[in-house]
C-alpha positions in Angstrom: 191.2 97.1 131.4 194.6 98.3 133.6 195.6 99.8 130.5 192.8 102.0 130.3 193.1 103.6 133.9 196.2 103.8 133.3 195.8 105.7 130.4 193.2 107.9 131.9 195.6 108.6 134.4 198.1 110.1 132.0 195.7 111.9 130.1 195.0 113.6 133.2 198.4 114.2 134.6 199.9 115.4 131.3 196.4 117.6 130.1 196.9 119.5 133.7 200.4 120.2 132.6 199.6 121.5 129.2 196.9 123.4 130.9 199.9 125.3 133.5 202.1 125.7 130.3 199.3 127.6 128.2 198.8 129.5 131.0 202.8 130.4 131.6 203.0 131.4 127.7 199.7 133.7 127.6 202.2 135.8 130.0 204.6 136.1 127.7 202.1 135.8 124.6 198.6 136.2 124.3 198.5 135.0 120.7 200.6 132.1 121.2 199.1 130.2 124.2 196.4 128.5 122.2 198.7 126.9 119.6 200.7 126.0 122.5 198.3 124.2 124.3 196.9 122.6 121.9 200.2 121.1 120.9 200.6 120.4 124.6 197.4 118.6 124.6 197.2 116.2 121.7 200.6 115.4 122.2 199.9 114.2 126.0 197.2 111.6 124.3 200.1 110.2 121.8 202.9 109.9 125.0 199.8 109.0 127.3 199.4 105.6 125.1 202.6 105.0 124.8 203.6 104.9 128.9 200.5 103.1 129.5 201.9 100.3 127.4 205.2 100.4 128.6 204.1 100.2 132.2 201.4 97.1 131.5 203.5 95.1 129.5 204.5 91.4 130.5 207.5 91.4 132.2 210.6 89.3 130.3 211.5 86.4 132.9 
């Protein structure tokens, strides 16, 4: 269950920053922001995953 807030966590952090980086490129390109952001965005859910596993993983003793 950790891994899931912590996942949720994540998604939220890193979706607000695609959100500010679609929003930075529609000033310098209309036309581009969407592609952008939705590169932005699927690729927070990958990166997402993988912190949340890193940071709930057993700790080697």
């Amino acid at each position: 269950m950790q891994i899931m807030a912590f996942y949720i966590v994540f998604v939220l952090i890193g979706d607000l920053g695609a959100y500010f980086v679609g929003r930075a490129v529609e000033n310098w390109s209309p036309t581009s922001s969407l592609p952008v952001f939705l590169g932005c965005f699927f690729l927070v859910f990958w990166l997402a995953w993988r912190l949340a596993v890193r940071v709930t993983e057993p700790k080697a003793a």
